[in-house]
BAPA-324641 format. One line per field, with one value per residue: x, y, z of N, C-alpha, C, O in turn; residue number from 1; residue in one letter. Coordinates in pm, whole numbers. Example, Ala and Ser with C-alpha at 12.3 -4.5 7.8 and 13.67 -1.06 7.14 Angstrom:
n.xx	[1319, 1285]
n.yy	[-569, -225]
n.zz	[780, 708]
ca.xx	[1230, 1367]
ca.yy	[-450, -106]
ca.zz	[780, 714]
c.xx	[1320, 1290]
c.yy	[-330, 3]
c.zz	[780, 787]
o.xx	[1424, 1341]
o.yy	[-332, 114]
o.zz	[846, 804]
pos	[1, 2]
code	[A, S]
//
This chain:
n.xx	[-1120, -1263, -1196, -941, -954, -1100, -944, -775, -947, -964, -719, -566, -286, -177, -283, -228, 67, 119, 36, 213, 472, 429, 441, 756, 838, 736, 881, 1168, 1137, 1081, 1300, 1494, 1407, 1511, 1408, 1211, 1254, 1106, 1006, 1242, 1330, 1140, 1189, 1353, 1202, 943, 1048, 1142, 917, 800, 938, 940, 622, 623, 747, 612, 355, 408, 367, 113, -204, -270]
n.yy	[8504, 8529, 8277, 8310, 8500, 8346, 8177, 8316, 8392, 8122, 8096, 7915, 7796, 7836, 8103, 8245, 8243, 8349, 8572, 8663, 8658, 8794, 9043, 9031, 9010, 9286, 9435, 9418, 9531, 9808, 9848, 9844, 10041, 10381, 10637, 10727, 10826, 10770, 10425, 10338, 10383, 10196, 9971, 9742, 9676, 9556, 9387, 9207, 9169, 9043, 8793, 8686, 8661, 8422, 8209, 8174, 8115, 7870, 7693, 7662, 7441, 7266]
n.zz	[10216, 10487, 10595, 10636, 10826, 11061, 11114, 11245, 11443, 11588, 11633, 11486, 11353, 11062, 10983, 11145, 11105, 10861, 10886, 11117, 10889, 10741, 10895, 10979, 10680, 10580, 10852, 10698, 10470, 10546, 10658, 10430, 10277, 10131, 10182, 10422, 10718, 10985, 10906, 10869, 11178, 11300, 11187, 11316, 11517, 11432, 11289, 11474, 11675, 11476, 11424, 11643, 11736, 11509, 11606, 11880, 11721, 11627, 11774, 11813, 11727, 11414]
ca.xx	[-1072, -1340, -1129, -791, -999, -1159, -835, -715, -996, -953, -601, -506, -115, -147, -330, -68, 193, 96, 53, 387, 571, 417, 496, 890, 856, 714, 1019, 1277, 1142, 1119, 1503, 1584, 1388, 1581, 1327, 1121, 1303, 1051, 1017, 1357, 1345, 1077, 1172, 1375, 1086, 826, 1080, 1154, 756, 732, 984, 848, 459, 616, 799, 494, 260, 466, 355, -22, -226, -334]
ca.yy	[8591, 8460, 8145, 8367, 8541, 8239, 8120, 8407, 8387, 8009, 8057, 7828, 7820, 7847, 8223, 8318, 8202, 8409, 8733, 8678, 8649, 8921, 9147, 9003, 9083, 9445, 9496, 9415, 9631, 9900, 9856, 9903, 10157, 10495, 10731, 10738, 10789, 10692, 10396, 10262, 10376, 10111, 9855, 9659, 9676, 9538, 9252, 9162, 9080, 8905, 8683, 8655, 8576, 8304, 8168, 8142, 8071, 7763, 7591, 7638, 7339, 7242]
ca.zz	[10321, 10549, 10644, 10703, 10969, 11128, 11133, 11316, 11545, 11650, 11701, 11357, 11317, 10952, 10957, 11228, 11047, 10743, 10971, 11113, 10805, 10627, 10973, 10897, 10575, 10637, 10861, 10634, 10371, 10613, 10672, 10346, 10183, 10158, 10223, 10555, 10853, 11074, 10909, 10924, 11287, 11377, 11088, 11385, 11621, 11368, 11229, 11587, 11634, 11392, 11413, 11834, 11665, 11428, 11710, 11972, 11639, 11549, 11901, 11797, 11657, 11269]
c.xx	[-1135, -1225, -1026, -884, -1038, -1042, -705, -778, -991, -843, -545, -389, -132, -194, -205, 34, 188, 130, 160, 459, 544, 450, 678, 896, 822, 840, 1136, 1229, 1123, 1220, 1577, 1512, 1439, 1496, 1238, 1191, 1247, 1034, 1096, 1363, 1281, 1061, 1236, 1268, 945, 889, 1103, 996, 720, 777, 969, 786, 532, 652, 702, 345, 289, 426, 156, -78, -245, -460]
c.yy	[8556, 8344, 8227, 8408, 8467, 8168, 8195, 8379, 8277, 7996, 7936, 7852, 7861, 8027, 8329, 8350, 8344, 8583, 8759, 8703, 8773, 9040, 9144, 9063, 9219, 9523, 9491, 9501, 9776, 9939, 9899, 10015, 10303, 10617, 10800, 10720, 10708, 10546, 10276, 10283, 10262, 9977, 9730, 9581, 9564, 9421, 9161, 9124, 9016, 8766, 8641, 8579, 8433, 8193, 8102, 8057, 7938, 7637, 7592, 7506, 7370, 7326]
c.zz	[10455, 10669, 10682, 10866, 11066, 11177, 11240, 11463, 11672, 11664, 11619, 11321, 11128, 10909, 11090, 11210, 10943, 10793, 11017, 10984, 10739, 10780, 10917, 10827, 10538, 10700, 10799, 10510, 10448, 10656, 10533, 10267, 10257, 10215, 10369, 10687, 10955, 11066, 10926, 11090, 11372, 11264, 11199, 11466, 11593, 11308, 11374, 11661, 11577, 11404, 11598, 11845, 11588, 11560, 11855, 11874, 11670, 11662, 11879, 11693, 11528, 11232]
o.xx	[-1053, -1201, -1014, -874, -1016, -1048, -599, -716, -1003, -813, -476, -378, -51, -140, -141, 101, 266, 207, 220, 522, 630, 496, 724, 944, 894, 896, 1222, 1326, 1166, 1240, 1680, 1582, 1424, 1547, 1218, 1187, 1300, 1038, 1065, 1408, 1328, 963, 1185, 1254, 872, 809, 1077, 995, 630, 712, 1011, 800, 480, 572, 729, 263, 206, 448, 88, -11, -241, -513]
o.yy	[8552, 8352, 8214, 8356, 8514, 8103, 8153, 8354, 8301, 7887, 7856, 7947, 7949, 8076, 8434, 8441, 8437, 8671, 8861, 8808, 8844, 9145, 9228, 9175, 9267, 9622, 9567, 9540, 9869, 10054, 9965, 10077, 10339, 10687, 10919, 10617, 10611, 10491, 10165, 10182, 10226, 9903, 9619, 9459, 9510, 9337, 9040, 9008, 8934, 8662, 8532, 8472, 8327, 8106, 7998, 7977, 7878, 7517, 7511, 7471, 7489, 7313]
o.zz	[10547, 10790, 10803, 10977, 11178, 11282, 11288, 11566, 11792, 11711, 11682, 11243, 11099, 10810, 11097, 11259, 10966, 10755, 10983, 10995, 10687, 10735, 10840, 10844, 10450, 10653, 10845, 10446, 10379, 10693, 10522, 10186, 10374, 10303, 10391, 10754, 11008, 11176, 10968, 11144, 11480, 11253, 11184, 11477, 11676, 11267, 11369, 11701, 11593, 11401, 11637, 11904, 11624, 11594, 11915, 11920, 11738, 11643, 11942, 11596, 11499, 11122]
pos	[1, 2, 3, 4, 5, 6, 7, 8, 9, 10, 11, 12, 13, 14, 15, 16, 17, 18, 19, 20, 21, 22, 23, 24, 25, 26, 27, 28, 29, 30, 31, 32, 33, 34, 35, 36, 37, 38, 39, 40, 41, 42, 43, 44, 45, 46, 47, 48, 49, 50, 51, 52, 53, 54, 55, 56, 57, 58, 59, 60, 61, 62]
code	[X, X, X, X, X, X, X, X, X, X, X, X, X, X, X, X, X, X, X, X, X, X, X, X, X, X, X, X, X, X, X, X, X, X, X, X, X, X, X, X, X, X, X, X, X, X, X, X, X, X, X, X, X, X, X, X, X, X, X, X, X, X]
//
């Protein structure tokens, strides 16, 4: 876990990457589960960041 964070800290595309995708993937299960209004209300909001972060990640080095 160590290394994810270090990897966060130095600005490492591969721990960016990871954080993006799992935001993505956060908002799309927030789109479909039936229950939580609020969360479908901000499931766009939270897949639309992510896929922003992967997008700005993907220009960071190795």
């Amino acid at each position: 876990m160590s290394g994810f964070i270090e990897g966060l800290l130095r600005f490492r595309r591969g721990s960016w990457e990871m954080l993006a995708s799992l935001l993505i993937a956060l908002g799309v299960f927030m789109l479909m589960q039936p229950f939580w209004l609020v969360a479908y209300t901000y499931s766009f909001m939270v897949t639309l960041i992510g896929t922003v972060m992967f997008i700005i990640v993907s220009h960071f080095q190795e």
